[in-house]
C-alpha positions as CSV (number, residue, x, y, z in Angstrom):
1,X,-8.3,2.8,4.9
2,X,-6.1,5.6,6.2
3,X,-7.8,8.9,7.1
4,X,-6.6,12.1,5.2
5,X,-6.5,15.2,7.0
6,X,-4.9,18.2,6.2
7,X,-0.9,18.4,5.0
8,X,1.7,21.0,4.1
9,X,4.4,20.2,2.3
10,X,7.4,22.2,3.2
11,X,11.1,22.5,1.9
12,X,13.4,20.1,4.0
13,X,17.3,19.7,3.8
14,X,16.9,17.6,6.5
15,X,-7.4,-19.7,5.9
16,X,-5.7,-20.1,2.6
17,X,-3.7,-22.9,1.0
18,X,-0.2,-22.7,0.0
19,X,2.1,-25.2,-1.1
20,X,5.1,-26.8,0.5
21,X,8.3,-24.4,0.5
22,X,10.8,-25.3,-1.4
23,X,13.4,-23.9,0.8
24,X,13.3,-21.4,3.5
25,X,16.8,-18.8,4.1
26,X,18.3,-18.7,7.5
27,X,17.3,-15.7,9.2
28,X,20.2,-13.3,9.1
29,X,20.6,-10.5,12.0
30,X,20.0,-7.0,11.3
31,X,22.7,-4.7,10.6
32,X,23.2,-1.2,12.3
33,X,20.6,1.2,11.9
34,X,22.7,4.3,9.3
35,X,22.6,7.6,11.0
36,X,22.1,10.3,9.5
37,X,20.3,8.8,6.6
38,X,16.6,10.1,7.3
39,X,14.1,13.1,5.4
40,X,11.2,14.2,6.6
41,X,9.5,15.1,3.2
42,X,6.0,16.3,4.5
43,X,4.6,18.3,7.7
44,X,1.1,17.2,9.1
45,X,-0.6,13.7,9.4
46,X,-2.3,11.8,6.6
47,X,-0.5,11.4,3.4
48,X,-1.2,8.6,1.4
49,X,1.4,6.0,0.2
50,X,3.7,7.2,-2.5
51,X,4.9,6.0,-5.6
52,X,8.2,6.8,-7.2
53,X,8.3,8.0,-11.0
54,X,11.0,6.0,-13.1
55,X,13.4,8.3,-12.8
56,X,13.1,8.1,-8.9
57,X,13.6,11.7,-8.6
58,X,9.8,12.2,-7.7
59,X,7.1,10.4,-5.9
60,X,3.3,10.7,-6.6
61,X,1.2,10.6,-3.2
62,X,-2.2,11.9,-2.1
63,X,-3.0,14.1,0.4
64,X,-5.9,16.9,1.2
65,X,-5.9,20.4,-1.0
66,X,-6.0,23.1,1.1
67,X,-7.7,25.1,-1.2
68,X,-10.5,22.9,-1.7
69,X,-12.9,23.8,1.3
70,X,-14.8,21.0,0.4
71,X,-12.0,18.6,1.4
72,X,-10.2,16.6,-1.4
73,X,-8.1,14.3,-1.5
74,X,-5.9,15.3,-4.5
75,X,-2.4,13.7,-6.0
76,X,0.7,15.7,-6.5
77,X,4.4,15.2,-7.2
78,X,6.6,16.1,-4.6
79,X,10.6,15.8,-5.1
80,X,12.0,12.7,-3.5
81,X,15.1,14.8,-2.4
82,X,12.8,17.1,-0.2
83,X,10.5,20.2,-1.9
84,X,7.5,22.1,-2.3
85,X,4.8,20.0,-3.8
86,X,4.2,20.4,-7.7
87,X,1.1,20.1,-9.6
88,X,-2.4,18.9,-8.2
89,X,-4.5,15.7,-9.8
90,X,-8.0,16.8,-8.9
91,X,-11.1,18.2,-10.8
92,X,-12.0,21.3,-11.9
93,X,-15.3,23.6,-12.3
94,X,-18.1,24.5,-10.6
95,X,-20.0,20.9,-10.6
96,X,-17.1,20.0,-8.6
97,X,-18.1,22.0,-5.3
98,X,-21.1,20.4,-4.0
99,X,-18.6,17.2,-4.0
100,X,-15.8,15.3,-2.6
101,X,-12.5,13.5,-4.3
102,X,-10.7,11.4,-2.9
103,X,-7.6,10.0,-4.7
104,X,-5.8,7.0,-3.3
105,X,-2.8,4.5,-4.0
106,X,-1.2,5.7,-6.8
107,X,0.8,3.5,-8.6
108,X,3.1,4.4,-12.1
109,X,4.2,2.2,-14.9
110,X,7.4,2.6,-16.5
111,X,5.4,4.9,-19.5
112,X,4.8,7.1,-16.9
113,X,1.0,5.7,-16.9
114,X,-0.6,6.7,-13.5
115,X,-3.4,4.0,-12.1
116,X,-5.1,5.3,-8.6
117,X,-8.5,4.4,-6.6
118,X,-10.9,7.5,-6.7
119,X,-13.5,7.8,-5.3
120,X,-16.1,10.2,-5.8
121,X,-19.0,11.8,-3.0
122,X,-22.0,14.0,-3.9
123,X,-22.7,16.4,-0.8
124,X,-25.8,14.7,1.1
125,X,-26.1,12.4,-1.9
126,X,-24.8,8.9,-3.5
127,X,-20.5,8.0,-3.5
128,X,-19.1,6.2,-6.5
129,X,-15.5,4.8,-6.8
130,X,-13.2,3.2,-9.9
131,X,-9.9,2.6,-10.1
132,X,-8.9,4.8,-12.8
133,X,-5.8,5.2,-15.4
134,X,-4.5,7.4,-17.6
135,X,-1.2,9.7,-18.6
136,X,0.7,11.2,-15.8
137,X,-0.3,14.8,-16.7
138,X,-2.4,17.7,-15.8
139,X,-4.8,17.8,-16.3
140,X,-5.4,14.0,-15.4
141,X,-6.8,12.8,-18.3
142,X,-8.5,9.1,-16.8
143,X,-10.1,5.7,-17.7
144,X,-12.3,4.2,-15.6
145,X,-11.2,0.2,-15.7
146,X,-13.0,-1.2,-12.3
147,X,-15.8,0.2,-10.6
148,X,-15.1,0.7,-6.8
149,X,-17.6,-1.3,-5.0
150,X,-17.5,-4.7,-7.1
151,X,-19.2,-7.5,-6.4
152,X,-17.1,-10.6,-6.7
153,X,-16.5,-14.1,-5.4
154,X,-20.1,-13.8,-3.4
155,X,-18.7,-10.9,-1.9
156,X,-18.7,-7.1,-2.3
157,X,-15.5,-5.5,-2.1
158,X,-15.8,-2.3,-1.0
159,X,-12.1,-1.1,-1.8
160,X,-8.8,-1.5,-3.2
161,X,-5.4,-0.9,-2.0
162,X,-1.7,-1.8,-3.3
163,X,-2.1,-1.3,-6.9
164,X,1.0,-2.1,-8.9
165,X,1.7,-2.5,-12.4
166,X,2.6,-6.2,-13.7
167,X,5.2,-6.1,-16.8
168,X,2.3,-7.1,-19.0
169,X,0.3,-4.0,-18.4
170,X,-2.2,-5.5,-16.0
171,X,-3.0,-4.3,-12.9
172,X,-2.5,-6.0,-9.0
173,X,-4.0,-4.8,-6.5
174,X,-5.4,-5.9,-3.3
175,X,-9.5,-5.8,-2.8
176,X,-11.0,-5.1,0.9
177,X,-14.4,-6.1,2.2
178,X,-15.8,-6.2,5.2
179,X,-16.4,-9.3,8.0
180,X,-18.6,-9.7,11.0
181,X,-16.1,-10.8,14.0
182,X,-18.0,-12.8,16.7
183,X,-17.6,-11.6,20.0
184,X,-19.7,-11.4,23.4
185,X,-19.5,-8.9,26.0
186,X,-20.4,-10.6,29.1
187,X,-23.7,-12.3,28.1
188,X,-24.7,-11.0,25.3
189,X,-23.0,-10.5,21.2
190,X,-21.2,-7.8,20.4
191,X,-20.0,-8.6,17.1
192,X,-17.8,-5.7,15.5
193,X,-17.6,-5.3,11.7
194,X,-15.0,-4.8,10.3
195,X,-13.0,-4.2,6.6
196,X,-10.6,-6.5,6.1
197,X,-8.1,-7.3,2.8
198,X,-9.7,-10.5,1.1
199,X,-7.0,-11.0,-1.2
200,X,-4.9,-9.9,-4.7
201,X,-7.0,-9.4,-7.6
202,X,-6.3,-8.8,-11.3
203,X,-7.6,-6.3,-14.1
204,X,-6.2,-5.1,-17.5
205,X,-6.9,-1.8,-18.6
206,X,-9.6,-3.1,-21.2
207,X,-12.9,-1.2,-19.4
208,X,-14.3,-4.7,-20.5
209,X,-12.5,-6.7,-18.0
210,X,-13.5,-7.7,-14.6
211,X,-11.0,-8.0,-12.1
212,X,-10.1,-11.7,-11.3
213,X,-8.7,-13.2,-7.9
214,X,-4.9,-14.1,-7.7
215,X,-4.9,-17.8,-6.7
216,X,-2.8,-18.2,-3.5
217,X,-3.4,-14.8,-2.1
218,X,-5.9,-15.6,-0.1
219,X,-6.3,-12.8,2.5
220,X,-2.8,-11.3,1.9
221,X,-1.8,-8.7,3.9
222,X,0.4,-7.0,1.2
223,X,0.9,-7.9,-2.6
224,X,3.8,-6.2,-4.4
225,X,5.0,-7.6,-8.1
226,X,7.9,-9.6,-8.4
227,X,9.3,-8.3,-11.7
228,X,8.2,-11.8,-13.7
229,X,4.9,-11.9,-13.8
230,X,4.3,-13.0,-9.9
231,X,3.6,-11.9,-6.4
232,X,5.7,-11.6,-3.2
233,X,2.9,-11.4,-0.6
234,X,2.6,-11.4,3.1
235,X,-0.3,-13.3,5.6
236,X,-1.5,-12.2,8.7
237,X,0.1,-13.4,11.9
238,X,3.3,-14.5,9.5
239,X,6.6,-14.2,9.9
240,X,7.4,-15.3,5.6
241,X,7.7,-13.5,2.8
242,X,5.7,-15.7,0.2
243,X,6.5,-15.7,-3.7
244,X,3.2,-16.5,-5.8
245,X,4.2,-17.6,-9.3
246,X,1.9,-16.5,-12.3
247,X,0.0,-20.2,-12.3
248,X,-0.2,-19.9,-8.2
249,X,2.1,-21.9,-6.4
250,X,3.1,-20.6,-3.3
251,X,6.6,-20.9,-1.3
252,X,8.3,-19.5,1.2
253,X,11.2,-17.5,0.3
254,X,12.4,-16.1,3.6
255,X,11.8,-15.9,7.0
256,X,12.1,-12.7,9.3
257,X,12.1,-15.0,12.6
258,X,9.3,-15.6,15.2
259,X,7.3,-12.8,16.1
260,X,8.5,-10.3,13.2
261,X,4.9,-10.5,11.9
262,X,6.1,-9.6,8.4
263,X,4.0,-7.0,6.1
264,X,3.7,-4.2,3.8
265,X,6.1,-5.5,1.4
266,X,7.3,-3.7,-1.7
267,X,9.9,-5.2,-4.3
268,X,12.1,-3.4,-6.8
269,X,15.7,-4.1,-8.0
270,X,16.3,-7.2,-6.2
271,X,14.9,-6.0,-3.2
272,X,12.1,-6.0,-0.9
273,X,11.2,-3.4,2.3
274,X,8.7,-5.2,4.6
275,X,7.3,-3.7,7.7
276,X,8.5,-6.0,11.0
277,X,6.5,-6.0,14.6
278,X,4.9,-3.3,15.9
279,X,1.4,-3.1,16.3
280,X,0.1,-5.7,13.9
281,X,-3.1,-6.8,15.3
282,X,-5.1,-10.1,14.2
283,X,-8.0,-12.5,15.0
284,X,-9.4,-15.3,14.0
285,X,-13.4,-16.2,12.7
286,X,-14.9,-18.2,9.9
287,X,-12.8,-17.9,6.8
288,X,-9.4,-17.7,8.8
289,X,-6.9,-15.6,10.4
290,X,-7.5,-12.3,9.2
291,X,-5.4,-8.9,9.5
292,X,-7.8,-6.2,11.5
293,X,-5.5,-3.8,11.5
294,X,-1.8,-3.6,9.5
295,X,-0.3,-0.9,12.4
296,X,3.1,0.2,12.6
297,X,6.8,-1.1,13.1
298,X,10.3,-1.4,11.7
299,X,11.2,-0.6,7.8
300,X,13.3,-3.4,7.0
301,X,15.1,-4.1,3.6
302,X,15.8,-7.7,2.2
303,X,18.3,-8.4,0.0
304,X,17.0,-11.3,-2.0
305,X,20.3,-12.5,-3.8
306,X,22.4,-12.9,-0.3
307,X,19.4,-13.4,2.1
308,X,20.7,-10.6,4.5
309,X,18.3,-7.7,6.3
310,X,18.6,-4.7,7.1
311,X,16.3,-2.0,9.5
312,X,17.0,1.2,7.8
313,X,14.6,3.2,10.2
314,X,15.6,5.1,13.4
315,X,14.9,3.1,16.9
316,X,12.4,5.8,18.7
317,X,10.1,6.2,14.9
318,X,7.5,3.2,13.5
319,X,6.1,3.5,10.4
320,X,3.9,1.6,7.5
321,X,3.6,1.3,3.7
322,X,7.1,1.3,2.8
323,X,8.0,2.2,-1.0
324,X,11.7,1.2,-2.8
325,X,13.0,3.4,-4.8
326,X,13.6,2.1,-8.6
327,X,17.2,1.9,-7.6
328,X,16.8,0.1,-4.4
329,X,18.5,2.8,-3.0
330,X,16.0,4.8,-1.2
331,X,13.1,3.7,0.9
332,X,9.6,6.4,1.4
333,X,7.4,5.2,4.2
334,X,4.4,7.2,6.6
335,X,5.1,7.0,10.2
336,X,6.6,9.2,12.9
337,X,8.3,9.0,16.7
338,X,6.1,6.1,18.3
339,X,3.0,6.9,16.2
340,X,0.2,5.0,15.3
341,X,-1.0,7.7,13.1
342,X,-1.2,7.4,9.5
343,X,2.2,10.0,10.2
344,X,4.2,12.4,7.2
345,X,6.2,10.7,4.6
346,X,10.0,10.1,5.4
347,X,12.5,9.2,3.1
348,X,15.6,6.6,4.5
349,X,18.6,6.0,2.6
350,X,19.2,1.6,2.2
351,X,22.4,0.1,3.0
């Protein structure tokens, strides 16, 4: 889970089993990098991932309020052409400063309805989390549909990342708990724990219902919806982008190339942004290969009707969580020059 730390928003001109694939697309080279076509929307490390609104003139990200001493973690709406930041989606009162909110991984439905992880953290006291829903409007008026821990599939997952709406109304996301890694340091253990993404889970926005696991996402580095009901996903130390069909079978449905280490993937209008290479890093215990951290690397667009690719960031910048526009026109993604930092949120126009 990315660290938040202070941000000022400025006005810019500038092992699991999968079934046999079906078919796999030849690996098309990547097109010229488009100069010229990059925004720096925010100044100062640690913005969350964004979401665009349906219009796709604003995106919905998380990032620390200034004037909270205290140090939330608030939403706002910035302009996706480059702005001043609008609006903050944080509590209010006086109960609220002896504690800590942290907002996280907003998603928004076509009805403008905003889901996000929160988590909430009494001064010297206990921390409670939900992934909460309600209209995007402020004040943030919210439903609490999944408590955040949950204990599920004999394990407690201690936080959720990538939520997306499904055309149904549900809710995707993916849920993170932690693993012991073996290791020894000479003669003796030195086993590192470690939070790791177990896989894609499911909820509705009945309060009632408990989240259920996606079959065939086992450990999935990245879950994004895939307009029918399904999942494109990616796996650690991969190098495919994976469709998951509602009922759960799995194929491949293209391939980046050895060593592209395909991640972060994000679909809309008959596209999908994946992050390639970089600084991936994976191991191998018990249940599997497993993603330790997701790192930086290359924003890349596919074009799912022809196959092609494209990088649409610079050569000297890496970056991670890349969002599509509703258009497929536009790409948001965190990064920076040769950062590994959670980095500002840049904006990069898509061939």
């Amino acid at each position: 889970m990315a660290h938040v730390s202070p941000v000022l928003l400025a006005l810019l001109v500038l092992g699991c089993s999968h079934a046999e694939p079906f078919a796999v697309s030849d690996p098309v080279q990547d097109g010229p990098f488009a100069p010229d076509a990059v925004v720096r929307l925010t100044y100062g490390a640690g913005v969350s991932p964004a979401s665009w609104l349906p219009a796709g003139d604003t995106l919905v990200l998380a990032a620390r309020d200034d004037d909270r001493h205290e140090g939330d973690v608030c939403l706002f709406r910035l302009p996706a052409a480059g702005g001043t930041r609008q609006g903050g989606y944080c509590s209010t009162g006086h109960a609220q400063s002896d504690s800590v909110e942290d907002y996280g991984s907003p998603a928004v439905s076509r009805d403008r309805t905003l889901a996000v992880r929160y988590f909430h953290r009494r001064l010297g006291g206990s921390t409670f989390g939900a992934i909460r829903i309600g209209p995007l409007a402020t004040p943030f008026v919210a439903t609490e549909i999944t408590s955040v821990p949950f204990f599920q599939d004999g394990r407690l997952m201690h936080n959720v990342s990538d939520l997306a709406w499904q055309p149904d109304g549900s809710l995707v996301f993916l849920a993170w708990t932690d693993e012991i890694l073996e290791r020894t340091c000479g003669p003796r253990r030195c086993d590192v724990l470690l939070r790791i993404p177990f896989g894609a889970y499911r909820t509705t926005p009945n309060p009632d219902g408990a989240p259920r696991a996606v079959p065939g996402s086992f450990l999935a580095t990245s879950i994004t919806p895939d307009g029918q009901g399904g999942l494109f996903a990616t796996f650690p130390a991969s190098d495919q982008l994976w469709r998951i069909s509602p009922d759960g079978d799995s194929v491949v449905v293209h391939d980046f190339g050895a060593g592209s280490k395909v991640r972060g993937a994000d679909y809309r209008a008959g596209k999908v942004a994946v992050i390639l290479g970089g600084t991936e890093v994976v191991a191998t215990d018990d249940i599997g290969v497993i993603q330790t951290d997701d790192g930086v690397g290359v924003v890349t667009v596919l074009d799912l009707a022809s196959g092609t690719t494209a990088v649409v960031s610079p050569p000297n910048m890496l970056f991670r969580d890349p969002v599509l526009s509703p258009d497929g026109r536009s790409v948001v993604a965190r990064g920076g020059q040769l950062t590994t930092a959670g980095g500002d949120l840049w904006r990069m126009t898509v061939p």
